[in-house]
N, C-alpha and C positions, 0 to 999 in steps of 0.2 A: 302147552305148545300152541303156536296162534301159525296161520297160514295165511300168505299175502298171495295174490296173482295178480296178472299186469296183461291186457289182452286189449286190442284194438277195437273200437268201437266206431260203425257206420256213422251214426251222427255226429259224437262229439269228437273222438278223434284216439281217445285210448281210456281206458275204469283200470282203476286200481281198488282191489279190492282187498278188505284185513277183516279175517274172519280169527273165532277165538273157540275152541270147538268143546273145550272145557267150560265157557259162559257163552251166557246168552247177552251176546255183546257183536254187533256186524259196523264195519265202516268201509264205506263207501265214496268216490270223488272221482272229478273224470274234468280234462281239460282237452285244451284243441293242439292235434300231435303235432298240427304246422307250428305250433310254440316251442313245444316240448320237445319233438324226434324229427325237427325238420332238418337237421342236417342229413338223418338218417330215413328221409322218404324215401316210398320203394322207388318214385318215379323219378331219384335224384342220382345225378350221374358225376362224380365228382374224377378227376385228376389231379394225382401226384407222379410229377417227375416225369411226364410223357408216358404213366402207367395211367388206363382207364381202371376206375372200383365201380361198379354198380350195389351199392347199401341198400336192402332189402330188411325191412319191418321185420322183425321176427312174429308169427303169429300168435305166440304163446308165451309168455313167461311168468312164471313162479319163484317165488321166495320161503322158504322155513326160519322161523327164526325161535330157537329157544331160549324165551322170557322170562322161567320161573323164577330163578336166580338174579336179573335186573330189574324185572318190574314188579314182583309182586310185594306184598310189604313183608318183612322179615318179622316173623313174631317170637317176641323175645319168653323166654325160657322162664318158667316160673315155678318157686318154690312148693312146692306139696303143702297144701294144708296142716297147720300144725309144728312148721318145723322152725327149730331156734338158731339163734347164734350160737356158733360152738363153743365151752366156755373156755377161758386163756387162765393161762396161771401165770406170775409174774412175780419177781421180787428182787434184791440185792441182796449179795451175799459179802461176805467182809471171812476171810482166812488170815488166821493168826497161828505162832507158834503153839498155842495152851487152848486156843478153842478156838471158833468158829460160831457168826452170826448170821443170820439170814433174815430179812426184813419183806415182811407180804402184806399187801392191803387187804382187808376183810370188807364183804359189801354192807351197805346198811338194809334194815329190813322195811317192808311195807306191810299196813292191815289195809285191808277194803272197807270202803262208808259202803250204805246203805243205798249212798247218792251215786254210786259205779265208779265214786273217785276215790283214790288212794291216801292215805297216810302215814306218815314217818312213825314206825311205832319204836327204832330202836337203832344209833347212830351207828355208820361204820366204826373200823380199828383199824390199827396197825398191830400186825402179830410179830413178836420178837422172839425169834427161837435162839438158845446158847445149845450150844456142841463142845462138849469137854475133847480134846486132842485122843487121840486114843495110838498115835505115833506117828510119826514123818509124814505129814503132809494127809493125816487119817484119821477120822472124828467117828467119834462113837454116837450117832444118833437116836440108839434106845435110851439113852441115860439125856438125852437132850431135854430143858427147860424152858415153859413158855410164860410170856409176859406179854397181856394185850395192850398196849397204848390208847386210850380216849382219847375224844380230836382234844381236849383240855391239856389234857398231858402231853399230845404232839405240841399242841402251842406253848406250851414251857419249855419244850428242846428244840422249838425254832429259834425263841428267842435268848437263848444263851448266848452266853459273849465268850470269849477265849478264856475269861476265867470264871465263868459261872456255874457253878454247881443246881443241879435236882436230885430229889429224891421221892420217889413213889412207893407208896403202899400198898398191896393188896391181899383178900382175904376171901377167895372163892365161893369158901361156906360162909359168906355173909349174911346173915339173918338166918340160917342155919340151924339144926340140931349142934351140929358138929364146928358151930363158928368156934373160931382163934387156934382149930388143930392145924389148919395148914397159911403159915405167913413166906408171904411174897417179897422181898423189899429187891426195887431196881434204882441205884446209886448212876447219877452221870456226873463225872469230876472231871477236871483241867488235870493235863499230864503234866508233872512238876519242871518240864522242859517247855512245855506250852506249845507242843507238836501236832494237839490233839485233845482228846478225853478218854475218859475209862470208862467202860460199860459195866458195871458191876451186878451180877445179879445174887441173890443169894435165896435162899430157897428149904424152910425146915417143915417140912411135913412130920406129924406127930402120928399121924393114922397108920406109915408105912417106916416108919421110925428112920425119916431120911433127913440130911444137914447136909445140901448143897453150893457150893458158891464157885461161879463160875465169872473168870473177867476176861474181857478183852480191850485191848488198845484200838482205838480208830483212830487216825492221821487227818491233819484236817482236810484234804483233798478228802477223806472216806466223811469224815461228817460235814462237809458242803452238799455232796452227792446225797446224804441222807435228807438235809432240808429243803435240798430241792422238789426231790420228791414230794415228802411228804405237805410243801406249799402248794405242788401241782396238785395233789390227790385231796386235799382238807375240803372244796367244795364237793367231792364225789361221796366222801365219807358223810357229810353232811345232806345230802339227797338233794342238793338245789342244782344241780343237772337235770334231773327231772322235772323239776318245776321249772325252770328255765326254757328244757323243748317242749314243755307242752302252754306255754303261754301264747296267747290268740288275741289279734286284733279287737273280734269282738265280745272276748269276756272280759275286757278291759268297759268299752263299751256298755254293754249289757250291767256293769257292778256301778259305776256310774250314774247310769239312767235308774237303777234301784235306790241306790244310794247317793244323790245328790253330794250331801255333806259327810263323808266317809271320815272316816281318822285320819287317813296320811293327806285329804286335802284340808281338814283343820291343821295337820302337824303342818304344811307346807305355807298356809298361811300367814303362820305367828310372824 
């Protein structure tokens, strides 16, 4: 709260004073009233309309004015030590008569150097869940089957054509005790209409004595939306987002001045 007053002064003619009673802060100034309040000198005698007014200085005046809200700086609200982005789930899902797909990115993972910087120790996915029907518009999702996609395998189902077929392998217990007891195989084929593709998974676990196979039809408006995706996400799965926001004018610099003759300025040379 700051407090103003306005009072007539013998020599110069009126002080205006701004005091701030919360800081140690005083302002002061003072002019000649014949400038300032000479319409309103005591010793002025004015007429309106054959009425005499006699304007008499007031002795005293005071002003309050509450500043907290315009003047002081607004300080902005900050986050608690320690606290994160909250995390999001996200994905596409694809309903069909006989199943049901749902399509989720997986992040890639980082180790620590010794040097306090990071490294890519293991690339994202894409996860592909199938949903066998389980009735009218109703999926049974304990009986669901998962297929991870590598960015390698995404890049073979971007670049299919309308009639281009893949087929993927996989094998869990890979290097395994128990390798070749459970095979993965995911089929992507042209609809004999050329509507579309088939998603074909198939799935024989020997450990749980299970023979799975589950398919569905996507339309090509559902697999445009699939590669679009998965073109937007392939740098994020890839970790070069991170190395992209943390790139700095001067460790460009700094590599440089170390390295005169680096590789990519021999490469750029040739």
């Amino acid at each position: 709260m700051s407090n103003f007053s306005l009072s007539p002064s013998p020599t110069s003619g009126f002080s205006l004073n701004l005091q701030n009673p919360t800081k140690t802060s005083y302002l002061s100034f003072s002019s000649s009233i014949n400038t300032i309040f000479a319409p309103l000198s005591s010793n002025t005698t004015k007429s309106f309309s054959g009425l005499t007014h006699k304007a008499a200085l007031p002795r005293n005046l005071s002003l309050t004015c509450r500043h907290s809200d315009y003047f002081e700086p607004q300080q902005q609200q900050q986050q608690p030590q320690g606290a994160s982005t909250p995390k999001v789930f996200v994905g596409y899902s694809i309903y069909k008569g006989k199943a049901a797909l749902t399509v989720e990115p997986r992040s890639p993972e980082f180790s620590p150097l010794d040097s306090g910087a990071f490294k890519l120790s293991k690339e994202g996915m894409v996860m592909l869940q199938f949903a066998p029907a389980a009735g009218v518009r109703q999926y049974d999702w304990s009986r669901k089957q998962v297929f991870s996609l590598s960015v390698t395998e995404i890049g073979s189902i971007i670049s299919l054509g309308a009639k281009d077929s893949c087929e993927f392998f996989h094998d869990p217990n890979k290097g395994r005790s128990d390798e070749g007891r459970v095979r993965k195989v995911l089929k992507v084929e042209p609809l004999p209409d050329g509507s579309g593709h088939f998603f074909n998974l198939s799935v024989q676990n020997k450990l749980i004595n299970l023979d799975e196979n589950i398919y569905i039809p996507v339309t090509k408006a559902e697999f445009a939306v699939l590669v679009s995706a998965f073109n937007f996400v392939m740098p994020y799965l890839l970790g070069w987002h991170t190395a992209v926001n943390s790139f700095k004018p001067e460790d460009a610099s700094r590599s440089n001045n170390a390295n005169p003759r680096s590789g990519a300025e021999l490469e750029w040379n040739r």
